[in-house]
C-alpha positions, 0 to 999 in steps of 0.5 A: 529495468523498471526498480519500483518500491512501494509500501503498505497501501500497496500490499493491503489493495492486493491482500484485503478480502472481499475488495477489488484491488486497486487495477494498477496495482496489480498490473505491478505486481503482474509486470514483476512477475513477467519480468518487465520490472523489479519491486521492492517492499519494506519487510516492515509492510507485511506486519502493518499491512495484516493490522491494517486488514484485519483492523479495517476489513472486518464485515462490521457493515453487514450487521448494520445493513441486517438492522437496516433491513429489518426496520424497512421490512417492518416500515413495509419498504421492502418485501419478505422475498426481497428481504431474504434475498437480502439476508442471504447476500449479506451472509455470502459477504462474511463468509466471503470476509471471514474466509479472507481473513482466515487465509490472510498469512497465506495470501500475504506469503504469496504475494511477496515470494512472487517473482521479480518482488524482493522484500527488504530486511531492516539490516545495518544500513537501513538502521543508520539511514534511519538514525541519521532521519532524527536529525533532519526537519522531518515530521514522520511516525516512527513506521514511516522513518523506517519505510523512508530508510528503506527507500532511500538506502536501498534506492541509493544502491540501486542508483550508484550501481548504474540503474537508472530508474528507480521510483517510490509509487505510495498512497502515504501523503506523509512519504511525498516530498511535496504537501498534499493538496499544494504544489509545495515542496517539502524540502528536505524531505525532497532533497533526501528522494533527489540526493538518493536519485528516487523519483516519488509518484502519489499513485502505482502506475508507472506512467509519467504524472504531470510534474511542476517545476521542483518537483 
């Protein structure tokens, strides 16, 4: 079986209102639940990932988009019918946006108590896993040490109990273990993913990405 972690981007794809998901991202998730694969998320993720949603996905753009209507109804660009045409769109957004956000804790809860998707507690070896990141050369938020921990402890379990494919599918440049842009390795950050036998992918699909040599 298919052992796939993945982090925060995943989960605010799945969970941020008014927005088509990400398509590989939810074949993830439907893979799990079909039993095709095993997910592991950070418990660290549902927290950030409600900030983020609720930071990012307010419908902020459908009062700048009512202002811009009003200034080409008024330069005559656009037509009374086509202008409240225009209005009633922008307030289906909203409520679309807002009854999201409402329900947000419930979407969240229900994504991660579907089937074949285990959510991680910070417990004691993940906390020392953490720890012990200080003292490597590794630029990291205090958030992502705690996400790398995750993946690296439990991604190790997995490993030395005989599964053979475990991977991390994220959209955090700061979790890769090469530099963004380069086919350069960031090495200590990847000999933490080779020594825990991890393979790390910049997308969610689960289809082999061309890889250059180190990596």
């Amino acid at each position: 079986m298919r052992h796939v972690f993945v982090e925060t981007n995943w989960l605010v794809t799945l969970a941020a209102p008014a927005r088509d998901p990400i398509p590989a991202a939810v074949e993830l998730l439907d893979s799990a639940k079909r039993g095709g694969i095993r997910i592991y998320l950070p418990g660290c993720c549902i927290s950030e990932a409600r900030k983020t949603i609720r930071q990012k996905y307010q419908p902020k753009e459908a009062n700048r988009l009512r202002g811009f209507i009003e200034w080409a109804v008024e330069k005559q660009h656009l037509d009374q019918e086509t202008a409240e045409s225009s209005r009633k769109m922008l307030s289906s957004f909203e409520g679309h946006v807002r009854s999201g956000l409402d329900k947000l804790n419930d979407k969240l809860l229900e994504i991660t108590t579907a089937a074949g998707l285990e959510v991680l507690p910070l417990d004691g070896p993940i906390l020392e896993t953490s720890l012990a990141l200080y003292f490597k050369e590794i630029q990291l938020s205090e958030f992502d040490r705690a996400v790398l921990a995750t993946v690296l402890t439990k991604g190790r379990s997995l490993r030395d109990s005989g599964e053979s494919d475990v991977s991390f599918h994220g959209l955090d440049s700061d979790l890769w273990p090469w530099e963004k842009g380069k086919d350069r390795a960031r090495a200590e950050l990847k000999k933490l993913y080779d020594d825990a036998g991890v393979l790390v992918y910049s997308d969610f699909t689960l289809a082999s990405p061309e890889r250059t040599d180190g990596f």
